[in-house]
C-alpha positions as CSV (number, residue, x, y, z in Angstrom):
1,X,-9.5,4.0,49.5
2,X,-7.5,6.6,47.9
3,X,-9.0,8.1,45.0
4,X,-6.6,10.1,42.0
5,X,-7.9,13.3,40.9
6,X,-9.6,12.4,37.5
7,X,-8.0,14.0,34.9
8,X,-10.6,14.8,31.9
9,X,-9.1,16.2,28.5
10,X,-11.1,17.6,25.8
11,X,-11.7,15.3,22.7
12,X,-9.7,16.3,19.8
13,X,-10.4,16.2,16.2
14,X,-8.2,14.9,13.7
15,X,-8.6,15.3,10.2
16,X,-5.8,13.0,7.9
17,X,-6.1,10.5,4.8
18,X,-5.1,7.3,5.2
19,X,-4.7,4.9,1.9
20,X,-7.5,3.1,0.3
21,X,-5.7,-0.5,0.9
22,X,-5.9,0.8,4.6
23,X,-9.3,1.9,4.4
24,X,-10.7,-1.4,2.9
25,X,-8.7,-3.6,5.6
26,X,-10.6,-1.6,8.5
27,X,-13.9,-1.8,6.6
28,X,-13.1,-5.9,7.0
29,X,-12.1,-5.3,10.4
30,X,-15.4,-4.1,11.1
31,X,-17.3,-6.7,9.6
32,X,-15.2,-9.2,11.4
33,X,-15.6,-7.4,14.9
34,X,-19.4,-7.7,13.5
35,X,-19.4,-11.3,12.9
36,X,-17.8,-11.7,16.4
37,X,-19.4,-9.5,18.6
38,X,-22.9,-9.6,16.8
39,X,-23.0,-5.3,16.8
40,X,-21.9,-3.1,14.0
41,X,-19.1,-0.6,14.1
42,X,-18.5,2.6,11.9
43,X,-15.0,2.3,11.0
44,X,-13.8,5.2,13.0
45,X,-14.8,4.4,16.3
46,X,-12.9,0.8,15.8
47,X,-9.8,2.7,14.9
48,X,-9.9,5.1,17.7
49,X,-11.0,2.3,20.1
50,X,-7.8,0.1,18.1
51,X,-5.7,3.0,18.3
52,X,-6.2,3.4,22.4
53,X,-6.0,-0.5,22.7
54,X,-2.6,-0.2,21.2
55,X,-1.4,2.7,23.4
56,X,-3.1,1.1,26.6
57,X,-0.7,-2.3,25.9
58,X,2.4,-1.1,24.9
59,X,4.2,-1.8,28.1
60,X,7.4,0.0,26.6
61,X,5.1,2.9,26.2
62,X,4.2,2.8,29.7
63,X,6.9,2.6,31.2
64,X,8.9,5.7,29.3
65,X,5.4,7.3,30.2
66,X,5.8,6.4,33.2
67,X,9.2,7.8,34.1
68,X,8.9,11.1,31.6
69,X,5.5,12.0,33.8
70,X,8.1,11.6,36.9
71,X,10.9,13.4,35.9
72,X,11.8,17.1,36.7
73,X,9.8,19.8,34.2
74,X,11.9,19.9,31.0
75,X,13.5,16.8,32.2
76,X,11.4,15.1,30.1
77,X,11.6,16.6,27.2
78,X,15.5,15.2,27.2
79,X,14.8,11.9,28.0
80,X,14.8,9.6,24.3
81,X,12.7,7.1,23.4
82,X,13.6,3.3,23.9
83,X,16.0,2.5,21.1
84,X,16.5,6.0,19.9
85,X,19.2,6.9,22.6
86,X,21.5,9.2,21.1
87,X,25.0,7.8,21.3
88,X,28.0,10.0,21.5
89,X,31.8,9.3,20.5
């Protein structure tokens, strides 16, 4: 078996507001991942674990990851985001 070097990166903090309507939906969220799961989650651990979940699935994501990580340096950077190719006239 061929193993990848494992790529650690340092956690970062981030510091926002979000609004109150927000706020009180995740605070349900958490009592229903409660009631599921039978363990009790703070509410920001569920929305980072929500927030990779979301980046982990999104298979259009992946893919434009995929080929931006494969592209010559500063290649990248040029490459646009599904549906926000720039068309020219």
């Amino acid at each position: 078996m061929k193993l990848k070097r494992v790529r650690v990166l340092p956690t970062v903090k981030l510091i926002g507001r979000m609004p109150g309507d927000l706020h009180e939906a995740l605070v349900g969220y958490a009592e229903y991942y409660r009631a599921v799961h039978g363990e009790a989650i703070e509410v920001w651990p569920l929305v980072v674990h929500m927030l990779q979940t979301l980046v982990d699935d999104d298979r259009a994501f992946q893919a434009w990851r995929r080929h931006t990580n494969g592209a010559a340096a500063g290649a990248a950077a040029a490459v646009p985001a599904p549906g926000n190719e720039s068309r020219s006239a």
